[in-house]
KEKE-3310 file (N, C-alpha, C; in steps of 0.2 Angstrom, whole numbers, plus 5000, padded with zeros to 4 digits):
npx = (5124:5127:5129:5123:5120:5123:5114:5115:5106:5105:5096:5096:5095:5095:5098:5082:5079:5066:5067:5057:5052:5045:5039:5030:5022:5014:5021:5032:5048:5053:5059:5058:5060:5070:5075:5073:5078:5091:5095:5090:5098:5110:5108:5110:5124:5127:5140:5136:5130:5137:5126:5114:5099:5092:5077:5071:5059:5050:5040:5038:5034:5027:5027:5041:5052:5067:5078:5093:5112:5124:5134:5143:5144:5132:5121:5128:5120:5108:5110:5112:5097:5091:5097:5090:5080:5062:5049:5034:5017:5008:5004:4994:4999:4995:4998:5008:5006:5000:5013:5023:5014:5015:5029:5030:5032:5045:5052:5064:5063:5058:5060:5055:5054:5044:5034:5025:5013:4999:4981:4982:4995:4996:4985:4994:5004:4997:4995:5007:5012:5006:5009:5020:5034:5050:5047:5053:5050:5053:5046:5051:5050:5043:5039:5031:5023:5014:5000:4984:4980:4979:4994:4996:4988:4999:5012:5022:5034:5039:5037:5042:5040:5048:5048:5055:5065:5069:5076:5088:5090:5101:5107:5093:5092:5105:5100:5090)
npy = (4637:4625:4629:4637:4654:4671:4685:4702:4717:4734:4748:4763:4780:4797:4812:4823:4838:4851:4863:4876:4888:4902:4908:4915:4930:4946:4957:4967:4973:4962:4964:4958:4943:4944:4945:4931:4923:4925:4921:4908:4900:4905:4897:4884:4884:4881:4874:4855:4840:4826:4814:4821:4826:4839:4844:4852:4866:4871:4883:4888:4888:4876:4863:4860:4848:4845:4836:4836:4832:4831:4835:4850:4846:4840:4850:4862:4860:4863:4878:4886:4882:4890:4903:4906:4907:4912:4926:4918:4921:4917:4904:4900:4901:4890:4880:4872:4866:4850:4844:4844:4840:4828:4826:4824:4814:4811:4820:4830:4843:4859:4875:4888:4899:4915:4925:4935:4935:4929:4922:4910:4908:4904:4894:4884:4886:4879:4866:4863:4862:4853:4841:4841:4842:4853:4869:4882:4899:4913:4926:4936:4955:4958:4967:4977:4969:4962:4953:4957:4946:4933:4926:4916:4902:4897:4899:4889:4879:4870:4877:4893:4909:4921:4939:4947:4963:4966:4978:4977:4964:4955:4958:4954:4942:4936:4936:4927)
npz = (4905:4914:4927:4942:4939:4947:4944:4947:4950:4952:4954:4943:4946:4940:4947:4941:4933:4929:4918:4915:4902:4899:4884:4880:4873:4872:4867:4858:4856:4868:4884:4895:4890:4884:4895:4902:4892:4897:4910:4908:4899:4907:4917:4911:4911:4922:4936:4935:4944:4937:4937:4935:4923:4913:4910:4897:4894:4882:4872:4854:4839:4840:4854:4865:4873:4877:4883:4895:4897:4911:4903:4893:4879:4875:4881:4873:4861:4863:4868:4859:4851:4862:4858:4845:4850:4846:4853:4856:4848:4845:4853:4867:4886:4893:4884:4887:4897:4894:4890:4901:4913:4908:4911:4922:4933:4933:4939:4949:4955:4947:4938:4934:4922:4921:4911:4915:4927:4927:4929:4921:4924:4937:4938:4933:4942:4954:4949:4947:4961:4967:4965:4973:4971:4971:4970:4961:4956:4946:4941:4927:4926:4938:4951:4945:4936:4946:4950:4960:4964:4977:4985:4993:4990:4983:4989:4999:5007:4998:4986:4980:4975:4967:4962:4949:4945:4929:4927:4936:4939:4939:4954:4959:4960:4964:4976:4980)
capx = (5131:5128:5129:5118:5121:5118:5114:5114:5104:5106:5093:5102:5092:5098:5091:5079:5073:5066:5067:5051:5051:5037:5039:5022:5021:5013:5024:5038:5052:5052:5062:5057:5061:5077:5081:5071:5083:5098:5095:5090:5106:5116:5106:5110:5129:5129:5142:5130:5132:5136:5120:5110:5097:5084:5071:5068:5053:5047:5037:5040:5028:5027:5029:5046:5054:5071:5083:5101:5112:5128:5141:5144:5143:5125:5121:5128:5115:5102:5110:5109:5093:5091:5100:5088:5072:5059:5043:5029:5013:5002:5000:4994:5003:4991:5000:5013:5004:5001:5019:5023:5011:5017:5035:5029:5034:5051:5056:5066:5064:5057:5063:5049:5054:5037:5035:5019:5010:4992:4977:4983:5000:4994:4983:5000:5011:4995:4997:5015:5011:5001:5013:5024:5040:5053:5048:5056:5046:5056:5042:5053:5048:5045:5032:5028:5015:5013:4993:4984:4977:4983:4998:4995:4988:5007:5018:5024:5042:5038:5036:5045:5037:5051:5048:5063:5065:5073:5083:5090:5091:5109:5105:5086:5096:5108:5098:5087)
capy = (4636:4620:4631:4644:4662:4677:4690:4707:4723:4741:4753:4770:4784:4804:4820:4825:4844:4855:4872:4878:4893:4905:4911:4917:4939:4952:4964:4964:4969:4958:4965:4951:4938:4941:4943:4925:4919:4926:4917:4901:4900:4905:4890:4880:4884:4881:4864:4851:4834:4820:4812:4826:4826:4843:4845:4860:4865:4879:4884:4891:4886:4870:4864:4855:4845:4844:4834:4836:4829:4836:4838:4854:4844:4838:4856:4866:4862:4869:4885:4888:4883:4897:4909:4910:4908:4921:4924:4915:4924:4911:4900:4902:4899:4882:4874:4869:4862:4841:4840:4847:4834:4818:4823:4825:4808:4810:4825:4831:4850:4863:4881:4890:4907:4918:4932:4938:4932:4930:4918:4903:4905:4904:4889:4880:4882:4876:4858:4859:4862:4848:4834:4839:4842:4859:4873:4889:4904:4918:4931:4942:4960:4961:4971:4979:4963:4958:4953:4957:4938:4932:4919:4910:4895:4894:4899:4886:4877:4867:4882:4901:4913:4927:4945:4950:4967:4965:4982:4974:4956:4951:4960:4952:4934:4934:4937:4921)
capz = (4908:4918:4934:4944:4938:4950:4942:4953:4947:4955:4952:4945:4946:4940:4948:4934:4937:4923:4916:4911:4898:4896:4877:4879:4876:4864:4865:4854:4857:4874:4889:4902:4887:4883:4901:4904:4889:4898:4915:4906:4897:4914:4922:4910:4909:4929:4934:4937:4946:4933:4936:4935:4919:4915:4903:4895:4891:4879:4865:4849:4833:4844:4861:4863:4879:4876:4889:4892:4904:4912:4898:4887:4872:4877:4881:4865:4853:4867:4868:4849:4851:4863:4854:4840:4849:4847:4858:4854:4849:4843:4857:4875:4891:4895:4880:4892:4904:4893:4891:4909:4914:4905:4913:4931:4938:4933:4942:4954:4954:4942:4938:4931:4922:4919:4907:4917:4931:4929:4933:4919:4926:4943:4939:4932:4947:4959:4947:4948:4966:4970:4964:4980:4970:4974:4963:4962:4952:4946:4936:4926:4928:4947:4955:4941:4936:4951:4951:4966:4965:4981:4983:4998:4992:4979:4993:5002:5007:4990:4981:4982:4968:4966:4957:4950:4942:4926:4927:4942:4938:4944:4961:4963:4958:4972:4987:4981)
cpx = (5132:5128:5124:5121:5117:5119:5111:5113:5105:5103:5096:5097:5095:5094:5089:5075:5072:5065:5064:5048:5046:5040:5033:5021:5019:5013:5030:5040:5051:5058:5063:5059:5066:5080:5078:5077:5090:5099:5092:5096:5110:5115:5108:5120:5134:5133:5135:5134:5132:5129:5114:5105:5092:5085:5071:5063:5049:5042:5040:5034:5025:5029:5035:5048:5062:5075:5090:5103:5118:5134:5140:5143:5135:5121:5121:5123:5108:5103:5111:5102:5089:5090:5094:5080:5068:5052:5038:5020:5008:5000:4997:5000:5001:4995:5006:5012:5003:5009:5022:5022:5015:5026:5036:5032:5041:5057:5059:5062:5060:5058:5059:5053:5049:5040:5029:5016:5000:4988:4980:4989:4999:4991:4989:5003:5006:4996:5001:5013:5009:5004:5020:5031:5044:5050:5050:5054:5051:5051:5048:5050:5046:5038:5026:5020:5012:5005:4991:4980:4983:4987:4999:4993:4995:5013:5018:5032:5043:5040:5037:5044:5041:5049:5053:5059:5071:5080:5088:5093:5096:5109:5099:5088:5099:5105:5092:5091)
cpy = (4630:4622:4637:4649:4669:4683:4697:4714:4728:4745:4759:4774:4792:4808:4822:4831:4849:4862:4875:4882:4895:4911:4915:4926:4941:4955:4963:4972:4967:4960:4959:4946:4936:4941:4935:4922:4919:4922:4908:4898:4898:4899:4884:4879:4882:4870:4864:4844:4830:4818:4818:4828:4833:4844:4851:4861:4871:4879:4888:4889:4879:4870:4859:4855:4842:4842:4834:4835:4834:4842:4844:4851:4843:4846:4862:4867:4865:4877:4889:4887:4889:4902:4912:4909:4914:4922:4921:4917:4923:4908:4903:4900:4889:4876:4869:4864:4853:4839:4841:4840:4826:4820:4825:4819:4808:4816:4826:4836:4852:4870:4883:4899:4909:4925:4936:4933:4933:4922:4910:4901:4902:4897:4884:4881:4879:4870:4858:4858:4854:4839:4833:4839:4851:4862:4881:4892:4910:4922:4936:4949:4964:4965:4974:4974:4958:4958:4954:4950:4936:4926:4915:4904:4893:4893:4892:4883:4873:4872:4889:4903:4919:4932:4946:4954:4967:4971:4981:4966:4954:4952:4955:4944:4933:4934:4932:4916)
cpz = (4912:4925:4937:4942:4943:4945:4944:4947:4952:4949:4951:4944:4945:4943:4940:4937:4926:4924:4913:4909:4894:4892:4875:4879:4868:4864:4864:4854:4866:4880:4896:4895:4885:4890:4903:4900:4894:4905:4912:4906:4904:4919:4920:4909:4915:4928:4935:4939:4939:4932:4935:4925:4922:4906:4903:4893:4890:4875:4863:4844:4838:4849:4861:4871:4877:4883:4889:4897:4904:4908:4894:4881:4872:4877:4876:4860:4857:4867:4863:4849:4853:4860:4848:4841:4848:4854:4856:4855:4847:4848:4864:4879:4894:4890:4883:4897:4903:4895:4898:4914:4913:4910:4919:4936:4937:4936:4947:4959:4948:4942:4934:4931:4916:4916:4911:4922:4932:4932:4928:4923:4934:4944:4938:4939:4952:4956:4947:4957:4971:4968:4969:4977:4972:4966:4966:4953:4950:4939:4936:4923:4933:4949:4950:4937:4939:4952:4956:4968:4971:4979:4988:4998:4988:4985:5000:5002:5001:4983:4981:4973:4970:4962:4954:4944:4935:4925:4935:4942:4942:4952:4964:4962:4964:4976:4984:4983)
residu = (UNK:UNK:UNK:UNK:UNK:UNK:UNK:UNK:UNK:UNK:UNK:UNK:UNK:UNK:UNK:UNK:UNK:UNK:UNK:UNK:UNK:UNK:UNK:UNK:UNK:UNK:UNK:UNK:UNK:UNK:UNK:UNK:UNK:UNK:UNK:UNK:UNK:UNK:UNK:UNK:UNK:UNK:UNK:UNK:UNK:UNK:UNK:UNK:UNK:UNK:UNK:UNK:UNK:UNK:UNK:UNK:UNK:UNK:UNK:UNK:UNK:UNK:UNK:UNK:UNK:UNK:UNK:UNK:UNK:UNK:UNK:UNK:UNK:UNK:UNK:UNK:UNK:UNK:UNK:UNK:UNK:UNK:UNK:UNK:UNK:UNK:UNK:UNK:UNK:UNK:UNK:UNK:UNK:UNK:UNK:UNK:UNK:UNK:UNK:UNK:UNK:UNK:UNK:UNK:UNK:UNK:UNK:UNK:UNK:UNK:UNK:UNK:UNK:UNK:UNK:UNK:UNK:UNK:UNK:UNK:UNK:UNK:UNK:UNK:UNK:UNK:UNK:UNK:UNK:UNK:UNK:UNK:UNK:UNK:UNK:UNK:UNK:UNK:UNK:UNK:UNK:UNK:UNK:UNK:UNK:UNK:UNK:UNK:UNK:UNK:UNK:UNK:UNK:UNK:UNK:UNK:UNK:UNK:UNK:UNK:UNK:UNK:UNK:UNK:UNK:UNK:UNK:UNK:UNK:UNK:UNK:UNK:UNK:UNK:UNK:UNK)
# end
């Protein structure tokens, strides 16, 4: 152009939190499953900031990581996907844990809804744990499978592990 050019960049960055759906049970039909779908759904139909991106991240035959940002239309073809998941009773819970990982550095937040709480789940939220992001547990079915493996080393301001009872749900939801 014959003259100096400035050219000025501004880093953008969106919050990026995910929502990480345990398809994992064998027992059909699923009471905690379809209530896990039914609080997905309702998280995922919350406003949200513009900037705001979340991953999904479930199994079904496969592991998928689905991202949507704030709009409805971005959205809709998740909530079809939803609609017609089932449980998954071929894989474990640990199958979760590579892609999880690969999308660790980009997160905000994460929303962890458990079908059961045992020692692999247990092991997953110590490594979500341990990369210092906010994590919020909600085990649906509540005391009932609540292990007596302690949770002192999960609990902290990082990290809050809720029960909730599903014949209750909407009640055990508001007082978090």
């Amino acid at each position: 152009m014959g003259r100096p050019i400035i050219k000025e960049q501004q880093d953008e960055s969106a919050v990026h939190h995910a929502l990480i759906l345990d398809a994992f049970t064998k027992e059909l039909p699923s009471e905690a499953f379809e209530a896990a779908l039914a609080v997905a759904v309702s998280f995922l139909m919350e406003k949200q900031l513009e900037a705001n991106l979340l991953d999904i991240i479930y199994a079904a035959q496969n592991t998928h990581c689905v991202t949507v940002g704030s709009t409805l239309r971005q959205r809709e073809p998740m909530l079809e996907t939803l609609a017609t998941l089932s449980p998954c009773q071929t894989h474990t819970f640990d199958g979760l844990r590579p892609i999880v990982q690969s999308r660790l550095s980009r997160l905000s937040g994460c929303l962890c809804l458990l079908l059961d709480f045992d020692e692999t789940r247990s092991s997953f939220l110590k490594m979500l744990n341990q990369h210092g992001i906010p994590i919020k547990v909600l085990v649906l079915g509540g005391q009932c499978i609540r292990q007596e493996e302690p949770l002192d080393d999960l609990l902290s301001p990082q990290c809050q592990v809720h029960f909730i009872e599903i014949d209750q749900i909407q009640q055990d939801l508001w007082l978090i």
